[in-house]
N, C-alpha and C positions, 0 to 999 in steps of 0.2 A: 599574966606573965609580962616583967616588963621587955621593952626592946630588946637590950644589952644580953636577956637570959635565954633570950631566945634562939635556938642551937639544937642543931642532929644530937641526940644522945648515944654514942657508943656503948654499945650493951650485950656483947656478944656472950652465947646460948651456949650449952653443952654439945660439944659433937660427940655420939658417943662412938660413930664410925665413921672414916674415912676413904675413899679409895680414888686415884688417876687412874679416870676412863680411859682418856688417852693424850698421852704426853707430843706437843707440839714442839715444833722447833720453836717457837716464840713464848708462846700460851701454852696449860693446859685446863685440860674439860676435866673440872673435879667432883665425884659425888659423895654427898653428905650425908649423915643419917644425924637430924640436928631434932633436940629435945627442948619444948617450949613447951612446959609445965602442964597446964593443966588442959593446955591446945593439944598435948601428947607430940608423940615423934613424927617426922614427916623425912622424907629425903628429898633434897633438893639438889638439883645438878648447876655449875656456873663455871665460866671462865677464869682462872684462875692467872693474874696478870702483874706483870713486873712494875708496874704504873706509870705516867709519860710525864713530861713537861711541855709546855708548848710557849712562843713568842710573836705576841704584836706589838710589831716593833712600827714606831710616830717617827717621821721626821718634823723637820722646822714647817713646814709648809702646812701642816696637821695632815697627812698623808699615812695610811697605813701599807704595809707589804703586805702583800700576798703571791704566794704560790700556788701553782697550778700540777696537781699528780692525777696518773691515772690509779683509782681506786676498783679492783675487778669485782668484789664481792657484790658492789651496785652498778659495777659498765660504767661507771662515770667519771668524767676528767673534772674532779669537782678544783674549788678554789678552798685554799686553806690558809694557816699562817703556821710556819713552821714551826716543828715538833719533831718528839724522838721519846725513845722508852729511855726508863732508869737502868740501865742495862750494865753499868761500869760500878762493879765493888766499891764502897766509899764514896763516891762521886757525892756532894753535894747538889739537891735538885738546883739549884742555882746557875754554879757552874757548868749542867747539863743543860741548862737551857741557852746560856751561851755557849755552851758547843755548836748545840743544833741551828743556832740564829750562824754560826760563820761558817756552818758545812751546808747549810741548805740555802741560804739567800745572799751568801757572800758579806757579813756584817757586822761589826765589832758595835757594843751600846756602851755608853760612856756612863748610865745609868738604869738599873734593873728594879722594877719594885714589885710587887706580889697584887695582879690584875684582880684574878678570882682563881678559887679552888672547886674542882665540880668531879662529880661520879656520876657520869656517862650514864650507866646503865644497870642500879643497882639490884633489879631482880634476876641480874644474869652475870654479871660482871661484877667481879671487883676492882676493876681498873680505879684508880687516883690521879687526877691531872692537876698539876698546879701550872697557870696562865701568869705569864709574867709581860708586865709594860717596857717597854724597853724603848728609852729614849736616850736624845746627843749619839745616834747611829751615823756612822763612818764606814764607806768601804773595804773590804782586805784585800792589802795589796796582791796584786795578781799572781805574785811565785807561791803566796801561801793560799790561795784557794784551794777547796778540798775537790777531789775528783768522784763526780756521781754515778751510781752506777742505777740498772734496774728504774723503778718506776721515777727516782729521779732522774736519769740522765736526759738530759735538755732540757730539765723542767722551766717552763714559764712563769715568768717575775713580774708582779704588776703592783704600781703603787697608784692607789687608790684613794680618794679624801672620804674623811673618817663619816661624815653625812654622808656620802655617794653608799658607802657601804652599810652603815642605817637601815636607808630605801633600803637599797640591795636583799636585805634581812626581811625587812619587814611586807617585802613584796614576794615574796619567797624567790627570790631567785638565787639567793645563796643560803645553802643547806647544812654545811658541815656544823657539828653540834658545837666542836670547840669553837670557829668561828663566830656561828652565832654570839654562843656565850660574852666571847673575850668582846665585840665589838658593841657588843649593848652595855654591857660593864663599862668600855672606855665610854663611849659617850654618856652617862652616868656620872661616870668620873671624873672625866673631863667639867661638869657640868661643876662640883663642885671646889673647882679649881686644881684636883687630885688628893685632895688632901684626907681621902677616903684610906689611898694605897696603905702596905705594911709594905714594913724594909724588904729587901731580897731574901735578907736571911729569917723572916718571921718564922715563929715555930708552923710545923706541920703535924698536929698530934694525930687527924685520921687522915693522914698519907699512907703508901703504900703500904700493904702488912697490916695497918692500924699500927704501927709505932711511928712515933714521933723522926720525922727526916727534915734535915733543915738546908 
């Protein structure tokens, strides 16, 4: 198989029953009764999820931001880069990830490109994440900052050089998955001058649902 063809194949099964165990406010817990031919039927339970976007954002200095939230499920005030679910009808993933880049870290990017695309957790989750670069970042001015509530309110802002946060990875002392990912990706990327990126608007055909979201 050469490089180029080398790719997750989209191949979704018969379900021949469905059921919401139980409907969250965000997520729900869905069970399946899914038919794989000659392996017979099995039922499988998984989260069922709206899919996110998330942004590391470079300034001129080669510095990345990161945020700091309290996350309960693991007791930890981990370090992250900001992100948000696909949660507004319409919205292009694009455009939601500059949302989330000037309500979570106060910051307008003068350019967006397509970092990496990852699924989290796929024996449990269908979540879809698409990681965007985001460079030529500028402050928002201070009357239109957004106001935080909940595990962001007072969250801590740290810009970081994009090697410090490498180590950081590779010593494990920063965990978050999407972080991982997006900072190994840039330095990658970086490596070959960027010119790996796709546009902002590149297609997403297994995005959220498996339909195509740009």
């Amino acid at each position: 198989m050469t490089a180029d063809r080398f790719c997750d194949e989209f191949d979704p099964q018969t379900v021949t029953h469905s059921e919401v165990v139980m409907a969250g406010r965000v997520w729900d817990v869905v069970r399946d009764e899914v038919d794989l031919g000659d392996a017979g039927r099995h039922v499988r339970e998984y989260v069922r999820h709206p899919g996110a976007v998330a942004v590391l954002a470079l300034d001129d200095e080669g510095r990345i931001c990161l945020i700091q939230q309290y996350r309960h499920p693991i007791r930890t005030r981990e370090w992250e880069i900001p992100a948000g679910l696909l949660d507004v009808p319409g919205e292009p993933a694009w455009e939601a990830a500059a949302r989330e880049l000037h309500e979570e870290a106060d910051l307008v990017a003068g350019r967006l490109d397509v970092l990496v695309d990852l699924r989290p957790s796929p024996g449990g989750l269908d979540e879809a994440i698409r990681v965007y670069l985001a460079r030529d970042v500028s402050l928002v001015a201070e009357s239109e900052r957004h106001s935080r509530e909940a595990e962001e309110h007072g969250m801590p802002l740290a810009w970081v050089a994009l090697d410090d946060a490498v180590e950081a990875v590779l010593e494990g002392r920063l965990q978050n998955g999407i972080l991982v990912s997006a900072v190994l990706a840039a330095h990658v990327a970086k490596q070959g001058n960027w010119d790996a990126l796709r546009p902002h608007d590149a297609p997403w055909p297994q995005g959220p649902g498996g339909a195509a979201r740009t």
